[in-house]
N, C-alpha and C positions, 0 to 999 in steps of 0.2 A: 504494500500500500504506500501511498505516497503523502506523505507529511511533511510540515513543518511550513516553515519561513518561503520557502523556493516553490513547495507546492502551492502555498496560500497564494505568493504574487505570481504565478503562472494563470493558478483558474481566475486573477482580477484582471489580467491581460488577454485572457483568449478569448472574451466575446468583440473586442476588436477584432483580433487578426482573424477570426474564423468572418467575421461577416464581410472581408475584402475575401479572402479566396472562392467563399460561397460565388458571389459576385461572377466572380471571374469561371469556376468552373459549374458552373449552373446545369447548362445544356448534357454533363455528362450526369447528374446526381440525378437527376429529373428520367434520362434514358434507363440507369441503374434501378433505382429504385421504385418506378412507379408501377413496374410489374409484380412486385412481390406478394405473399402470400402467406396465411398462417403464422406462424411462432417466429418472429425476426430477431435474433440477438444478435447485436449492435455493438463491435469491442472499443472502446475509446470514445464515445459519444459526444466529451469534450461537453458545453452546452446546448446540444440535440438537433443544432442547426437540419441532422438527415430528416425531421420529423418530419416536416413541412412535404415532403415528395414523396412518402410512404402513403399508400394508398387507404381508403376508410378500411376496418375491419381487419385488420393484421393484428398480433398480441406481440409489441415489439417490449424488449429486454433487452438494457441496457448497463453492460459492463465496468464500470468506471472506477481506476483505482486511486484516483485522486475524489478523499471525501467534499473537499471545497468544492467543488463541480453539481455534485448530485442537489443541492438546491437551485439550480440551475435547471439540470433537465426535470426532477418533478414537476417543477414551473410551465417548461415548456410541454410536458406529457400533457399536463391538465389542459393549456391551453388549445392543445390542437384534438384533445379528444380521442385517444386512442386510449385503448387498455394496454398495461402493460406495468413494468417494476425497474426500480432501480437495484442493481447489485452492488456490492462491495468489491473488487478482487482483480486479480491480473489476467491476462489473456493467456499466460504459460499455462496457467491452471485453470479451466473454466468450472465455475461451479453448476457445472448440470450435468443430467444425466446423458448417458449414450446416444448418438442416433436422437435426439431429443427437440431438433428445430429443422425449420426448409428452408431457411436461410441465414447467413452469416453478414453482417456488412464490416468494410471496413475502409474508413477514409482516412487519409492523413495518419495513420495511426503504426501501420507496419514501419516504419520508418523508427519509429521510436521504442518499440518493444525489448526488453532487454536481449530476448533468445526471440528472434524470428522463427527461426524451425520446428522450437518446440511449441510455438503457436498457432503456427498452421495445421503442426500435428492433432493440437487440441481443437483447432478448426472442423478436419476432419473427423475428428471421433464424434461431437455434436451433432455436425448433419446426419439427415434422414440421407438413406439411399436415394441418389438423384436429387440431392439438395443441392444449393449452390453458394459460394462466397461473390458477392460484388465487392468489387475493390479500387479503388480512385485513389492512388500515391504518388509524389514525387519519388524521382528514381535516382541513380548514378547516371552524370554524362558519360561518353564513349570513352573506355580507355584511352590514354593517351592524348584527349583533348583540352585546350585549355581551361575550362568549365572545371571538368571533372581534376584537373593538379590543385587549381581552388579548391576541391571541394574537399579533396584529402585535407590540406593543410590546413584548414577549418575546422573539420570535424569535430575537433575537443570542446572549444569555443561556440560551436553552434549547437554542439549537444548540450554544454553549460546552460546557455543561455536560451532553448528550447527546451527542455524538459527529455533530454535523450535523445531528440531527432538526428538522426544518422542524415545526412544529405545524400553523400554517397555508398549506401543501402542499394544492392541490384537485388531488386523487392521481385521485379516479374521473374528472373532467372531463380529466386527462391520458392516461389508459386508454383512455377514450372514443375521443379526438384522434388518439389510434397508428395505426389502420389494423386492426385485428382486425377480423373479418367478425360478429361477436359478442358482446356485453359483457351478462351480468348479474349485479348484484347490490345488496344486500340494504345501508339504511342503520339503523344501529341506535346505542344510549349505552353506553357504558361509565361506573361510577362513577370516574371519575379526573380529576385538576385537572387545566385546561388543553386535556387531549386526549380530552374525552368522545367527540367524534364519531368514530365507525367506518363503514367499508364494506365487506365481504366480498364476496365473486363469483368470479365466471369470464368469463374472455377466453377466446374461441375463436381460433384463427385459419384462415382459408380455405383 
């Protein structure tokens, strides 16, 4: 769980910086999410910005390991009218049962996770057969390009001052690697220092 001083001033800073990239990457949240269905659990929800594109009648669950956050999306739960709960916990460990949801979301969020692998794992073991992960992340620029020598020599500093964000995290080449019977998605720029590169898509799983 995520406490203290650093946690407190990240969750009074992230309803700015999330309502600029909402902004900007709109047209993909809206594609991802408006088809979903059933039991949604949501890993890093941040203050709930996904709600708004989740369709009526979904039971979305909401993951959050920073407790400064969770009066945040109760707020925004209630507002938009969905059934659903806020959790406590990390995305390494998910606290539910097997095979237990038909979909996973996750924006902006793989990027910062302490163990990406073992959260996909835990991705995997949640979905129902033939559920699916949408996923919307800044990625790594191409080896060897300018971007991405920034991005290494950043890293520490950007994970400091982000709450763990890796910039250069090759988040789809780990999606890939998970074991899902299906992977696609879409590589596109965002205008932002640092973390132009995006991937949106869909994980299936088998």
């Amino acid at each position: 769980m995520k406490r203290g001083l650093r946690a407190r001033f990240f969750a009074a800073l992230l309803p700015a910086l999330s309502r600029g990239h909402v902004g900007l990457s709109e047209p993909w949240r809206k594609k991802l999410l408006g088809s979903l269905a059933g039991k949604v659990l949501e890993i890093g929800p941040g203050t709930g910005v996904n709600l708004a594109y989740l369709p009526d009648g979904v039971h979305w669950i909401g993951l959050e390991p920073n407790p400064y956050l969770h009066p945040h999306l109760k707020r925004a739960l209630s507002l938009r009218g969905l059934s659903g709960e806020v959790l406590l916990g990390q995305a390494e460990a998910i606290p539910l049962p097997e095979e237990s949801v038909e979909a996973v979301v996750a924006t902006l969020v793989l990027c910062s996770v302490a163990d990406p692998r073992a959260t996909l794992a835990e991705i995997l073991r949640v979905l129902k057969p033939g559920g699916r992960l949408v996923f919307l992340e800044h990625v790594a620029a191409p080896p060897g390009s300018s971007l991405r020598r920034f991005q290494d020599l950043l890293c520490p500093l950007w994970g400091f001052l982000g709450d763990g964000c890796h910039p250069n995290r090759e988040t789809l080449a780990l999606i890939r690697e998970a074991g899902f019977a299906r992977v696609e998605a879409e590589a596109f720029e965002l205008p932002l220092p640092l973390v132009a590169p995006h991937v949106a898509g869909v994980a299936w799983k088998g």
